[in-house]
LOMIBA-620505 format. One line per field, with one value per atom (N, C-alpha, C): residue number from 0; residue in one letter; atom name; x, y, z. Coordinates in Angstrom, 3 decimals, padded with zeros to 6 digits. Example, Ala and Ser with C-alpha at 12.3 -4.5 7.8 and 13.67 -1.06 7.14 Angstrom:
% LOMIBA-620505
resi <- (0; 0; 0; 1; 1; 1)
resn <- (a; a; a; s; s; s)
name <- (N; CA; C; N; CA; C)
c1 <- (013.190; 012.300; 013.200; 012.850; 013.670; 012.900)
c2 <- (-005.690; -004.500; -003.300; -002.250; -001.060; 000.030)
c3 <- (007.800; 007.800; 007.800; 007.080; 007.140; 007.870)
END
This chain:
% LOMIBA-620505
resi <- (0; 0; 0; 1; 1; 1; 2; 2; 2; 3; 3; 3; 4; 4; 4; 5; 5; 5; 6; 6; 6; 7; 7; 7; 8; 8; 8; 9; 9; 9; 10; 10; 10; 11; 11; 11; 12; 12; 12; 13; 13; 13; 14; 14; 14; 15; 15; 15; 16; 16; 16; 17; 17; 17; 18; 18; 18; 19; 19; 19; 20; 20; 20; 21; 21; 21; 22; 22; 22; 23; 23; 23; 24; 24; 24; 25; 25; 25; 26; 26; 26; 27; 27; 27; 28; 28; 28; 29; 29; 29; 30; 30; 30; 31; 31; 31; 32; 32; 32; 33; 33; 33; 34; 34; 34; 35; 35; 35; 36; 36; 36; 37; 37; 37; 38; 38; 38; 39; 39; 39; 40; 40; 40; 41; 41; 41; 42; 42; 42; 43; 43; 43; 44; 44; 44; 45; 45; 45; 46; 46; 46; 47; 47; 47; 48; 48; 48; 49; 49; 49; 50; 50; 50; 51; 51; 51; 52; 52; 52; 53; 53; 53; 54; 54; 54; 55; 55; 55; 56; 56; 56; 57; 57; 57; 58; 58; 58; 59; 59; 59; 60; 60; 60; 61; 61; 61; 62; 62; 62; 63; 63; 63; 64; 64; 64; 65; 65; 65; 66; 66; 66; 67; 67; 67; 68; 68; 68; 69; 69; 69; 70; 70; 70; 71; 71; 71; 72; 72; 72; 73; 73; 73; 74; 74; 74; 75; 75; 75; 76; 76; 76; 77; 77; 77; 78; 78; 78; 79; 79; 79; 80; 80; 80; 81; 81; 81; 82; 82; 82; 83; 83; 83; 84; 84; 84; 85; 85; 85; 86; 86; 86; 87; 87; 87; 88; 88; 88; 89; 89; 89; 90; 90; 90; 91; 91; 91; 92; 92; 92; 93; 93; 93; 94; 94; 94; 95; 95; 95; 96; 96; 96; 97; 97; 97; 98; 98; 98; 99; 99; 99; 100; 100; 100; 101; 101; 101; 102; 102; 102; 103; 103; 103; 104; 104; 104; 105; 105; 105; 106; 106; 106; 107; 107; 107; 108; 108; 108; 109; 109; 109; 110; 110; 110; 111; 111; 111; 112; 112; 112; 113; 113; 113; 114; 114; 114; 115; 115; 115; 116; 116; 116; 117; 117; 117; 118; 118; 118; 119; 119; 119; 120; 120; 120; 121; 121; 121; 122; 122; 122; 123; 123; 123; 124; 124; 124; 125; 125; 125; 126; 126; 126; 127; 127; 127; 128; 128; 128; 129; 129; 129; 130; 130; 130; 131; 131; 131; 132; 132; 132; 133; 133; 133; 134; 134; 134; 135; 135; 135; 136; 136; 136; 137; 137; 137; 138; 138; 138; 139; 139; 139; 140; 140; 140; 141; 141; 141; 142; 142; 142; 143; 143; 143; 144; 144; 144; 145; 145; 145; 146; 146; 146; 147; 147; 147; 148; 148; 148; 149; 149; 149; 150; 150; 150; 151; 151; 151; 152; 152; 152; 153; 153; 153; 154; 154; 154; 155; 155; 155; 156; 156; 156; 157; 157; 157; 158; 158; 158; 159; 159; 159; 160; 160; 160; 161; 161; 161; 162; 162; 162; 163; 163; 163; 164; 164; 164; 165; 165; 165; 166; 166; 166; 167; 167; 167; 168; 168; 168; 169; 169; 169; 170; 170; 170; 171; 171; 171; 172; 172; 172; 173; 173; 173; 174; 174; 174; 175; 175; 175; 176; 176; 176; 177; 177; 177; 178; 178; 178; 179; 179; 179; 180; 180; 180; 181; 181; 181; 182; 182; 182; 183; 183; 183; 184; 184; 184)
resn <- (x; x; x; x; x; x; x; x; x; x; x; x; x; x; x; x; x; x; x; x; x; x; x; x; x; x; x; x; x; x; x; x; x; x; x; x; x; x; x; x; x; x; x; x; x; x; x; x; x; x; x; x; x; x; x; x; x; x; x; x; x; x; x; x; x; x; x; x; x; x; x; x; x; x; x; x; x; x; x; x; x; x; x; x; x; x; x; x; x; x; x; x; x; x; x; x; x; x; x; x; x; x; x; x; x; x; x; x; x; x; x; x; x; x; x; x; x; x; x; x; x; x; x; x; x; x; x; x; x; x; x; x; x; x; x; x; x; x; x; x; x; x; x; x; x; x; x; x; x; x; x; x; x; x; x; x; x; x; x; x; x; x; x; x; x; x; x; x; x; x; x; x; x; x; x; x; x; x; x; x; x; x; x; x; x; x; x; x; x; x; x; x; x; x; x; x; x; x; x; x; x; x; x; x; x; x; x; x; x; x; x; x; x; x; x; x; x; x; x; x; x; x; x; x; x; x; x; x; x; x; x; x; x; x; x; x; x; x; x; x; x; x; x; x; x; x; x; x; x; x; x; x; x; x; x; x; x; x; x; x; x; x; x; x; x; x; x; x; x; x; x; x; x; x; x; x; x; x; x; x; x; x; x; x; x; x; x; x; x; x; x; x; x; x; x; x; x; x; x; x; x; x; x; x; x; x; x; x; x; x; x; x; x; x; x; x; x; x; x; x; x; x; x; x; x; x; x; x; x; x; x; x; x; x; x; x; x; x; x; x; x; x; x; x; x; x; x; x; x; x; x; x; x; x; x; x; x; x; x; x; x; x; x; x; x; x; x; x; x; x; x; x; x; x; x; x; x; x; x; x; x; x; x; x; x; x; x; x; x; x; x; x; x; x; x; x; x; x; x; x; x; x; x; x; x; x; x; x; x; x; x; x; x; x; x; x; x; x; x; x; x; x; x; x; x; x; x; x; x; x; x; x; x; x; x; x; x; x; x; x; x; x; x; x; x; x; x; x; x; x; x; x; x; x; x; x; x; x; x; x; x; x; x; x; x; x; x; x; x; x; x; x; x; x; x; x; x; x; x; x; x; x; x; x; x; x; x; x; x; x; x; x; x; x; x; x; x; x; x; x; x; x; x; x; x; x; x; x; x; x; x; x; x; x; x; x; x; x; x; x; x; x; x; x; x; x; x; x; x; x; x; x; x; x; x; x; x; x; x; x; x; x; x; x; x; x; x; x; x; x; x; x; x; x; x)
name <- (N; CA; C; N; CA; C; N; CA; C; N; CA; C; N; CA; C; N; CA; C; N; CA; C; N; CA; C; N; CA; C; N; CA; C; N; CA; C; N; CA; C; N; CA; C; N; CA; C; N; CA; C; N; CA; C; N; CA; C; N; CA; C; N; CA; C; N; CA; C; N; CA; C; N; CA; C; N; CA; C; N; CA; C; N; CA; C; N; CA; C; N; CA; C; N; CA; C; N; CA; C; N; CA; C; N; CA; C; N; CA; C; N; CA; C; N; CA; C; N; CA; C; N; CA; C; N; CA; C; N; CA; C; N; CA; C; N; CA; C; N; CA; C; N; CA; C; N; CA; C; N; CA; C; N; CA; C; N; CA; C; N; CA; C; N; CA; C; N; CA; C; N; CA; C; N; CA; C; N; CA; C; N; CA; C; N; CA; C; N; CA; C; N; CA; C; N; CA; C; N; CA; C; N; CA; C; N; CA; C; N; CA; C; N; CA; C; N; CA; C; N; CA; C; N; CA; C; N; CA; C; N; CA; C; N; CA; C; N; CA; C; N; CA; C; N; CA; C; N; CA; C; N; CA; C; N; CA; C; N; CA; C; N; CA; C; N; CA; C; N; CA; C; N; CA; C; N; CA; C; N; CA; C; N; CA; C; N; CA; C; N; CA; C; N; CA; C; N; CA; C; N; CA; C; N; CA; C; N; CA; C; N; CA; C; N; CA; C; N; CA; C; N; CA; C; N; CA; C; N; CA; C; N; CA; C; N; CA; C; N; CA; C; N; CA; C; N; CA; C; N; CA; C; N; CA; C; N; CA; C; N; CA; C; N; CA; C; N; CA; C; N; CA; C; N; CA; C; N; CA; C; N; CA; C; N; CA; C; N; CA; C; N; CA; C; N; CA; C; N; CA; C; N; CA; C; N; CA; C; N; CA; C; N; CA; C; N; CA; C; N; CA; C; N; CA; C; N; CA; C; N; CA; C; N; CA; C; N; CA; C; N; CA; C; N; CA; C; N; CA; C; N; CA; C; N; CA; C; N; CA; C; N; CA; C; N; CA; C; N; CA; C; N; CA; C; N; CA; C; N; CA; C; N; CA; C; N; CA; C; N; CA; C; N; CA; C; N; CA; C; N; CA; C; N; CA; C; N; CA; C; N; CA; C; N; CA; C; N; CA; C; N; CA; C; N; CA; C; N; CA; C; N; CA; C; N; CA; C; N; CA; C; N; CA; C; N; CA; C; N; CA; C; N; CA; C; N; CA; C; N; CA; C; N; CA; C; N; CA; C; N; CA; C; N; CA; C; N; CA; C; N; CA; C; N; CA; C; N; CA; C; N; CA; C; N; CA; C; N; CA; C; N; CA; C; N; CA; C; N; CA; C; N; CA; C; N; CA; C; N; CA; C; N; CA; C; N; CA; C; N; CA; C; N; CA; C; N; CA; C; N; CA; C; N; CA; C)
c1 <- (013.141; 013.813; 013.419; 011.891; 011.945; 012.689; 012.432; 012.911; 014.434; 015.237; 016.885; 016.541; 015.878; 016.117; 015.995; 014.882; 014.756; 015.708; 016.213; 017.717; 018.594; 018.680; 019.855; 019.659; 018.483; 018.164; 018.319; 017.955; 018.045; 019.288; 019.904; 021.504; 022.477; 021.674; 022.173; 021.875; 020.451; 019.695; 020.912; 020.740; 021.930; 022.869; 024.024; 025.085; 025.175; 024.155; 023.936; 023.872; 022.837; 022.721; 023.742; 024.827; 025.462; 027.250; 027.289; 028.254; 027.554; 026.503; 026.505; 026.436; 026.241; 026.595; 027.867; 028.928; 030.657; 030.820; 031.990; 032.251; 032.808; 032.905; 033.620; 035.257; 036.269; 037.617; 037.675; 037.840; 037.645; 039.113; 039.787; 040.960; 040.952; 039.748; 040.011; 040.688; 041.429; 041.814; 040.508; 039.958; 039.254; 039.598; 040.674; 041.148; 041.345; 040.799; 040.822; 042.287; 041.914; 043.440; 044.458; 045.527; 046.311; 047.690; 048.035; 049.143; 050.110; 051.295; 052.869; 053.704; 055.119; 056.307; 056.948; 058.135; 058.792; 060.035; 059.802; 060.892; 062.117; 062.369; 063.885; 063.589; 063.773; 064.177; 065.275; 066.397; 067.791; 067.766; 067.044; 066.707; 065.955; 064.831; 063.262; 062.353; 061.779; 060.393; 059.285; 058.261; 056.858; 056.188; 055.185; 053.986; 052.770; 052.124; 050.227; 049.875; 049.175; 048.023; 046.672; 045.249; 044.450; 043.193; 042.519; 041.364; 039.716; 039.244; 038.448; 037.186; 036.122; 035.527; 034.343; 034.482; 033.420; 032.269; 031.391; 029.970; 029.478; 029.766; 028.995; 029.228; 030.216; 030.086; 029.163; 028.362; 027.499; 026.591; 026.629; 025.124; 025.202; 026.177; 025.445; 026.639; 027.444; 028.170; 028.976; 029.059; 029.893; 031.391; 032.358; 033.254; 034.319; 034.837; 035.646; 037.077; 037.891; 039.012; 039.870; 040.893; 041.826; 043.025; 043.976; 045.116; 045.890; 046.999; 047.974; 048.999; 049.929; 051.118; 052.492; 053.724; 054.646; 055.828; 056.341; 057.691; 058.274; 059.204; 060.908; 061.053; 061.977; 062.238; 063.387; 063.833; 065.234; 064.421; 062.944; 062.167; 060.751; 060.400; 059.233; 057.989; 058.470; 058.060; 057.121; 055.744; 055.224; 055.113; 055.193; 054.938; 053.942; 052.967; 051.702; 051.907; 051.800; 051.977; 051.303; 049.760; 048.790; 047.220; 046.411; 044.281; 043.970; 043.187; 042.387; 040.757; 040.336; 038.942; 038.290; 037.436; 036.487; 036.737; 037.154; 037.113; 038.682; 039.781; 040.719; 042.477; 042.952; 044.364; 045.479; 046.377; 047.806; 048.872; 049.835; 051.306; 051.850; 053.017; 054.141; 055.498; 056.749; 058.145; 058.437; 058.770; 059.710; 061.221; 061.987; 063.343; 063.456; 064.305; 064.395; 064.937; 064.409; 064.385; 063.279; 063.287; 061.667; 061.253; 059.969; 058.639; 057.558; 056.859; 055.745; 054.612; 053.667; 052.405; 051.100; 050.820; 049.038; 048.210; 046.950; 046.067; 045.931; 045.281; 045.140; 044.575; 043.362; 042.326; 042.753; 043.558; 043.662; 044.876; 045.400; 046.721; 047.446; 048.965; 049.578; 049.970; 050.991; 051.896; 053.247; 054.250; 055.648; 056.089; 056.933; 057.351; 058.500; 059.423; 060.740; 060.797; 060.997; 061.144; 062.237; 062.334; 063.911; 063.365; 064.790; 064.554; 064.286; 063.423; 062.862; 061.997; 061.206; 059.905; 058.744; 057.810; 055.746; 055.460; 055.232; 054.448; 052.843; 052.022; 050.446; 050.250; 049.737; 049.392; 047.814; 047.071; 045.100; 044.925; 044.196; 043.809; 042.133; 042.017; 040.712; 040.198; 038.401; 037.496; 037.339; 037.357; 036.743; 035.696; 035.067; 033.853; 034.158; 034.732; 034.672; 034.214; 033.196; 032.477; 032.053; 033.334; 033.689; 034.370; 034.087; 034.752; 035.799; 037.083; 038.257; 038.699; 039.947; 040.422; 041.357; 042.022; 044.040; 044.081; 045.808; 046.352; 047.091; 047.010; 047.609; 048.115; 049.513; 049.994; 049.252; 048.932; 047.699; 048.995; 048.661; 049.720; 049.329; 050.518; 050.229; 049.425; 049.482; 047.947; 047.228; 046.534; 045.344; 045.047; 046.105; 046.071; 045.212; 046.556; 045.923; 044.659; 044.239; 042.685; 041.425; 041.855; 040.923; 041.036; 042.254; 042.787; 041.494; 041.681; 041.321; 039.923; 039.778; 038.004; 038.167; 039.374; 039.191; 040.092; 039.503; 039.965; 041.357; 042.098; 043.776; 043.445; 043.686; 043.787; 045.269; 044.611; 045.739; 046.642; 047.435; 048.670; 048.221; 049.240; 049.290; 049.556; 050.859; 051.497; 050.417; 050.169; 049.077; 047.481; 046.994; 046.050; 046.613; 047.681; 048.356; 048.693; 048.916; 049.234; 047.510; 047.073; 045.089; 044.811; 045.083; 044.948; 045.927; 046.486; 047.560; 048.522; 049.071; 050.063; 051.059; 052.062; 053.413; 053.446; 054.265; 054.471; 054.880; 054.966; 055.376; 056.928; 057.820; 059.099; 058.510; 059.259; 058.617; 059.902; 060.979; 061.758; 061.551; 062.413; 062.539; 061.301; 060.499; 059.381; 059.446; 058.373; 057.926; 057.066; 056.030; 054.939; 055.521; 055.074; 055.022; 053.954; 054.482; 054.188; 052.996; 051.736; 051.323; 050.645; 051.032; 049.995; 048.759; 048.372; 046.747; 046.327; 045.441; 044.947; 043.462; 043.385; 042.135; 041.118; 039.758; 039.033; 038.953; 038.171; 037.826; 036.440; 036.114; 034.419; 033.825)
c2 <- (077.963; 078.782; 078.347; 078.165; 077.797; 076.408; 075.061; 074.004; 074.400; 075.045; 075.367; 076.249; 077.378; 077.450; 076.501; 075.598; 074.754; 073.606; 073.486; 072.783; 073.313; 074.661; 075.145; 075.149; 075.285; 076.114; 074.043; 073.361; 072.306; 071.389; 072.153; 071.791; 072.431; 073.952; 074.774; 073.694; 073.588; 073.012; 071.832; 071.121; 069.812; 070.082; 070.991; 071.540; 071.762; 072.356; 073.286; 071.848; 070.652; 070.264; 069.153; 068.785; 068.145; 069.020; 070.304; 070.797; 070.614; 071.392; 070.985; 069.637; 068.804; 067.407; 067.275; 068.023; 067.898; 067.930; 067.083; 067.234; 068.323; 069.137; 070.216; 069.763; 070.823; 070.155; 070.779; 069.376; 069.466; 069.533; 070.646; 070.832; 070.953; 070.941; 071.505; 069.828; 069.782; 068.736; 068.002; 069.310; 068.951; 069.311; 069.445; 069.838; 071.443; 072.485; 073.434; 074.326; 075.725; 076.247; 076.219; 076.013; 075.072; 076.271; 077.299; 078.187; 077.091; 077.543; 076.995; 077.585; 076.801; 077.108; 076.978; 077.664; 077.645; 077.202; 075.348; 074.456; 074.944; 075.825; 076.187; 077.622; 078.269; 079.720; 080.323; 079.395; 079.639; 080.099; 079.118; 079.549; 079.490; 079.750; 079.542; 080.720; 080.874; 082.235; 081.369; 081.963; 081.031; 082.190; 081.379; 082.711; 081.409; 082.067; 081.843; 082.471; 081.486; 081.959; 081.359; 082.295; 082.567; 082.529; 082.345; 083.214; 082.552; 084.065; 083.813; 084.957; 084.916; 085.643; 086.687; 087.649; 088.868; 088.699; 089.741; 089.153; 089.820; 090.741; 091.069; 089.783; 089.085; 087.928; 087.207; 086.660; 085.287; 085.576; 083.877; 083.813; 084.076; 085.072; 085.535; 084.101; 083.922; 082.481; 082.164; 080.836; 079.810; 079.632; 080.535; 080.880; 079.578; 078.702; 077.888; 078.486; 077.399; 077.648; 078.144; 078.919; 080.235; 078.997; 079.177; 078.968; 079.756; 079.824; 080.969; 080.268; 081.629; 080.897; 081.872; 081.669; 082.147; 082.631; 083.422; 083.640; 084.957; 084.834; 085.879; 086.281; 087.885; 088.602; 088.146; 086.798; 086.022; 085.031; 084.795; 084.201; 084.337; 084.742; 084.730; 083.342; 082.803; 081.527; 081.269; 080.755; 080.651; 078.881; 079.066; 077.795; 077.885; 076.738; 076.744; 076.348; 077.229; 077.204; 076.518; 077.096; 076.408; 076.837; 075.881; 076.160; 076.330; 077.300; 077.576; 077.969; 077.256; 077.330; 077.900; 078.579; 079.581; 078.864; 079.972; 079.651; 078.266; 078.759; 078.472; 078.922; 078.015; 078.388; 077.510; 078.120; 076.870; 077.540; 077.391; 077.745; 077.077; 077.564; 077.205; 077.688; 077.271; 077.258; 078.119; 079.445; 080.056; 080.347; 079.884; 080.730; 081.932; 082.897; 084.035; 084.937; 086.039; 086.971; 087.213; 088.097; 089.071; 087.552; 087.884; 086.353; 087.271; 086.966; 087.772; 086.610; 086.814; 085.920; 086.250; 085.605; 086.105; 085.250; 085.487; 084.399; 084.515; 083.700; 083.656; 084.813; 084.994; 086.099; 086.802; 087.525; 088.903; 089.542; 089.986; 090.937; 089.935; 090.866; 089.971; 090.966; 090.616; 091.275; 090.209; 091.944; 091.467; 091.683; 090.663; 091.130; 089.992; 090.877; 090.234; 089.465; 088.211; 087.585; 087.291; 087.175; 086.883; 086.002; 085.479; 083.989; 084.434; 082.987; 083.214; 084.150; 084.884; 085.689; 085.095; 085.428; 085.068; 086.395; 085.675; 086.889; 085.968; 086.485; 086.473; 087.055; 086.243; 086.316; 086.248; 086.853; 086.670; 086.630; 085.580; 085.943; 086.326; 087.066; 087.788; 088.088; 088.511; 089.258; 090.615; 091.169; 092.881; 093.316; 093.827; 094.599; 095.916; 096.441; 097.695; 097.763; 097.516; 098.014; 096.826; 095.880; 094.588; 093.543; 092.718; 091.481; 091.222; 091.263; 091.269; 090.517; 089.867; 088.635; 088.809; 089.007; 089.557; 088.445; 088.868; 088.789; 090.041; 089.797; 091.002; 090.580; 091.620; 091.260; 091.593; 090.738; 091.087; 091.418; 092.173; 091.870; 090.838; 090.271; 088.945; 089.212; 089.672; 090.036; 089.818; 090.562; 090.669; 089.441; 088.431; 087.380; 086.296; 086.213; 085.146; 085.456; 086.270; 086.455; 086.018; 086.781; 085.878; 084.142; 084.036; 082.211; 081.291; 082.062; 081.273; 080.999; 079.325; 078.900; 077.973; 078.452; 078.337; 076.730; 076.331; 074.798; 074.901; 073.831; 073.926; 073.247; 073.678; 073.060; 072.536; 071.540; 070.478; 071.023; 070.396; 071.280; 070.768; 071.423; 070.611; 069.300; 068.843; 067.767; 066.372; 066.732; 065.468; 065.639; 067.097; 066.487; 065.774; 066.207; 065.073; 063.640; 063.214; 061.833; 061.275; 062.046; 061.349; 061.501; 061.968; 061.971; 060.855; 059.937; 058.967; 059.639; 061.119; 061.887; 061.985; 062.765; 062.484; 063.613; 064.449; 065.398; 066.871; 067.884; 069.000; 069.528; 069.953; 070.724; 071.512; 071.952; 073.456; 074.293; 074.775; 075.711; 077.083; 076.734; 078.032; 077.834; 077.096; 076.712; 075.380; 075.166; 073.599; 073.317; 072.670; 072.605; 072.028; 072.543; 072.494; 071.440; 069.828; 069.027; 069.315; 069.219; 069.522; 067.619; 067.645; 066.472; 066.558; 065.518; 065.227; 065.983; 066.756; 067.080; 066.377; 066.554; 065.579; 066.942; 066.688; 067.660; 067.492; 068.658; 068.581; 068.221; 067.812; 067.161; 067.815)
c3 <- (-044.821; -043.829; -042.418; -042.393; -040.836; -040.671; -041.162; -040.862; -040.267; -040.828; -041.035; -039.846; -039.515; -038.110; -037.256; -037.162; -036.226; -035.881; -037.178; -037.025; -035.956; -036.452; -035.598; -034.246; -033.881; -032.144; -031.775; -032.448; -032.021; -031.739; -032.743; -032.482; -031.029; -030.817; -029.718; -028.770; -028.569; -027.148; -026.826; -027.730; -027.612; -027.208; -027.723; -027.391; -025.599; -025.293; -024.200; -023.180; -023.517; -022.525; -022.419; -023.534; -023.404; -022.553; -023.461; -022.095; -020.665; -020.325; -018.703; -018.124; -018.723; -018.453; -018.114; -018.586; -018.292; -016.843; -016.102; -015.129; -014.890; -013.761; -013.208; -013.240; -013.520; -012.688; -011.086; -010.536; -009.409; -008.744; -008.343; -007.759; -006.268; -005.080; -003.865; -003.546; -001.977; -001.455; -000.435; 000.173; 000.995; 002.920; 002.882; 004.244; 004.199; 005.349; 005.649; 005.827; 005.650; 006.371; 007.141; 007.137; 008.194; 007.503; 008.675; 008.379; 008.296; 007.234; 006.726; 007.672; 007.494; 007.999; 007.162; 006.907; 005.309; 005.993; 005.209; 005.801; 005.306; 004.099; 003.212; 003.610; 004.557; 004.932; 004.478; 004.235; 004.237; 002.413; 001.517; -000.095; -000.528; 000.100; -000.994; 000.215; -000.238; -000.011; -000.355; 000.557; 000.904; 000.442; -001.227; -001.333; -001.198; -000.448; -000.445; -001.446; -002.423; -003.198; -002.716; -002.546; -002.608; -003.698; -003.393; -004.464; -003.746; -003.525; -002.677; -003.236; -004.599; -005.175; -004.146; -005.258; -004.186; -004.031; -003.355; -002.944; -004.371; -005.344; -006.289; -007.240; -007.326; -008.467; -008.024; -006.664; -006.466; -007.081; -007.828; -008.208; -009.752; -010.173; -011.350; -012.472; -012.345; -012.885; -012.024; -012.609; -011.759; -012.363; -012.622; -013.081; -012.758; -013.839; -013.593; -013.024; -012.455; -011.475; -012.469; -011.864; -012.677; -012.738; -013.588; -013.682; -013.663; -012.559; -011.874; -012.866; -013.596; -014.498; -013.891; -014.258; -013.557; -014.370; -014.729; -015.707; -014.954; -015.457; -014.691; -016.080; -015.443; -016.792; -017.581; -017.398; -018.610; -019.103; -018.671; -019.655; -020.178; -021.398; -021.662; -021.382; -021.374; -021.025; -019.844; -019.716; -018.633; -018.257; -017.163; -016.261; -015.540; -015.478; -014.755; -012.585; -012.355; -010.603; -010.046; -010.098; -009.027; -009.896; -009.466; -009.938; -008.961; -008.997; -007.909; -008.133; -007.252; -007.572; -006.385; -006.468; -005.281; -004.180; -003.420; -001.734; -001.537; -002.388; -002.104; -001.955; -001.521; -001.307; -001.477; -001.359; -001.410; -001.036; -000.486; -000.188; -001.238; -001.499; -002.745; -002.571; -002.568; -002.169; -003.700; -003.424; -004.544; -004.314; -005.421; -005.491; -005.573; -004.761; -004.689; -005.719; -005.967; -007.364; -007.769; -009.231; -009.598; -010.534; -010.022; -010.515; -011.305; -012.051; -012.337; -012.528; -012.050; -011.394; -012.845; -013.147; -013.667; -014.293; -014.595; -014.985; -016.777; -017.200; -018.602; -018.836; -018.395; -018.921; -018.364; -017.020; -016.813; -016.814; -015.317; -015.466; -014.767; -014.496; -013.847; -012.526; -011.949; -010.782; -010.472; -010.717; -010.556; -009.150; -008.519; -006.578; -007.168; -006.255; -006.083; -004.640; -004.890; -003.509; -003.055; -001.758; -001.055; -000.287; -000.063; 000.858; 002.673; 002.520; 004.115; 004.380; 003.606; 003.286; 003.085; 003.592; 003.334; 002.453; 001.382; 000.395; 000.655; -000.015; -000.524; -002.021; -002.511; -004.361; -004.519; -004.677; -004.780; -005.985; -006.513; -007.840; -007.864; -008.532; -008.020; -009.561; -009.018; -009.940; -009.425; -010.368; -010.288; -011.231; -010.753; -011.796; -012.129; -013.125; -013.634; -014.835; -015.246; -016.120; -017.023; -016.691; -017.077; -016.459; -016.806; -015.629; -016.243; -014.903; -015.385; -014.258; -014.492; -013.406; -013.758; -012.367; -012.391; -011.089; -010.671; -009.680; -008.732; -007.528; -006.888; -005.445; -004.874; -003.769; -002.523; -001.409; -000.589; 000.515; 001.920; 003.004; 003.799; 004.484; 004.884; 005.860; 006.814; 007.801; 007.570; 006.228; 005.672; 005.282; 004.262; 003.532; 004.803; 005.697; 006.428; 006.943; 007.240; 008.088; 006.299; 005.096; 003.981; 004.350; 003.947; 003.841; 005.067; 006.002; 006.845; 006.783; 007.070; 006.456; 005.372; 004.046; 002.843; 002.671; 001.570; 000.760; 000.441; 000.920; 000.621; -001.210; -002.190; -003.779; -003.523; -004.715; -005.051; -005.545; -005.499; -006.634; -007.995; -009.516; -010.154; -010.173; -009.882; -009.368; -009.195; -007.818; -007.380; -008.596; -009.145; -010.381; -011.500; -011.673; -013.055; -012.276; -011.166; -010.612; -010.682; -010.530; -010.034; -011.343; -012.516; -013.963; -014.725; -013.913; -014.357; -015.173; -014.868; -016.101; -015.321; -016.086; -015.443; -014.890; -013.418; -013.648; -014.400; -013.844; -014.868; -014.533; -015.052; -014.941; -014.571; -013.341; -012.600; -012.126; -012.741; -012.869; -011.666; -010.814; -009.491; -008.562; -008.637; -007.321; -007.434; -006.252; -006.006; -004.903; -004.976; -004.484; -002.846; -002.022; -000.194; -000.241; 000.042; 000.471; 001.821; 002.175; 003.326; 004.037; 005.014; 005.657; 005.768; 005.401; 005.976; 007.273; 007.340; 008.783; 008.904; 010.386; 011.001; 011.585; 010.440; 010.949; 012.564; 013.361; 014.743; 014.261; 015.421; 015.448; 016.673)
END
């Protein structure tokens, strides 16, 4: 009996130190907040997503980046939007009509968008009793004053091009091209 434990805890230890050996997925771009202009006003709606964790989560894990997914009520079907990893953001071009937003592990939120509109989408942690990770509509006021500071994330798009993969079909959105900006010094 002991040997066969010692097997096992020895098999854990291994386990353990060979996951943290894994690379992180690394989604930020690296360039800071830089407010949008929503080049298609005339048919597409500009939502900012966010996610920018609370002061009770530090420290206690290092919670990998959320995957924001996207489906309308004529399809069950989800499509992957945007990753976001702590202390980030992204703008994204939606077609106008009801969207419903949410992450794997938590809730979602439904908003109907119309064209030539700034929504805000947060995907967030909460502590109630249990750790739970949703999404929710922030007001844009509010949004931009979080955003600001925070890491523009890649889209999907450009991680599947830096992963040599092909893009994804992305049905009623599409990722807002942004330029390079030049930090200040």
């Amino acid at each position: 009996m002991g040997r066969e434990l010692i097997k096992v805890l020895a098999m854990f230890i291994l386990a353990g130190a060979v996951s943290g050996c894994a690379k992180p997925l690394l989604v930020g771009s690296g360039q800071k907040f830089t407010q949008v202009v929503n080049p298609e006003p005339d048919r597409m709606s500009l939502v900012y997503f966010l996610r920018k964790d609370g002061a009770l989560s530090k420290g206690l894990v290092d919670f990998p980046p959320y995957l924001v997914t996207k489906f309308t009520p004529l399809s069950a079907e989800k499509f992957p939007v945007i990753i976001l990893g702590d202390k980030m953001y992204r703008p994204m071009l939606f077609e106008p009509g009801e969207v419903t937003f949410s992450v794997i592990t938590g809730g979602s939120e439904t908003i109907k968008l119309k064209s030539g509109e700034t929504r805000c989408i947060e995907a967030s942690r909460s502590f109630r009793g249990i750790v739970f990770i949703g999404v929710s509509e922030l007001p844009l006021e509010k949004c931009l004053q979080e955003i600001d500071g925070l890491e523009l994330a890649m889209t999907i798009t450009q991680l599947r091009r830096r992963n040599g993969s092909t893009p994804l079909l992305q049905p009623g959105f599409k990722d807002l091209e942004l330029e390079p900006t030049i930090s200040p010094k």
